[in-house]
N, C-alpha and C positions, 0 to 999 in steps of 0.2 A: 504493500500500500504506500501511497505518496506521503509525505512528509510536508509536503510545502504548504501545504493550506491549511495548517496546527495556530502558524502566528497571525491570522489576517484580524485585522480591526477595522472593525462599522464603525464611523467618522459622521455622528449626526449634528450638523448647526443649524441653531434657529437660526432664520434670518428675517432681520426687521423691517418694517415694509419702508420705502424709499423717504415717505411722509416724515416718518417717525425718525429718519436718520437727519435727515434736513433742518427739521425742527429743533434736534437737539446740538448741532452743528451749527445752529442760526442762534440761538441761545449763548452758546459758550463765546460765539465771534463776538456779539452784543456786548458781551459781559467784558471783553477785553478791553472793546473801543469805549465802554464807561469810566473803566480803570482810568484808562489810557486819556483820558479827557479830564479825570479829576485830579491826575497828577499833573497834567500841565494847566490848570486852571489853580493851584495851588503855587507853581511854581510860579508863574503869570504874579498873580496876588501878595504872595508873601516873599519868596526868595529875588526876585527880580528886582523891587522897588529898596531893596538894601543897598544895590550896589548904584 
């Protein structure tokens, strides 16, 4: 008898429907460019007008 089909493995991935990837990808970008807006509206404001 053959040997070779002892080690096979079933490889199941959910996959998220395209909405749901977009969405959360749309969220995370958001969240950077708010970061990314309150540190230079901070620098703007406060570290700028020192020098």
């Amino acid at each position: 008898m053959d040997r070779q089909d002892e080690n096979v493995e079933i490889e199941r991935k959910e996959k998220r429907s395209d909405s749901s990837q977009v969405a959360t990808t749309l969220i995370k970008y958001t969240a950077y460019i708010v970061i990314l807006v309150i540190i230079l509206w901070f620098l703007i404001n406060y570290i700028l007008p020192m020098f």
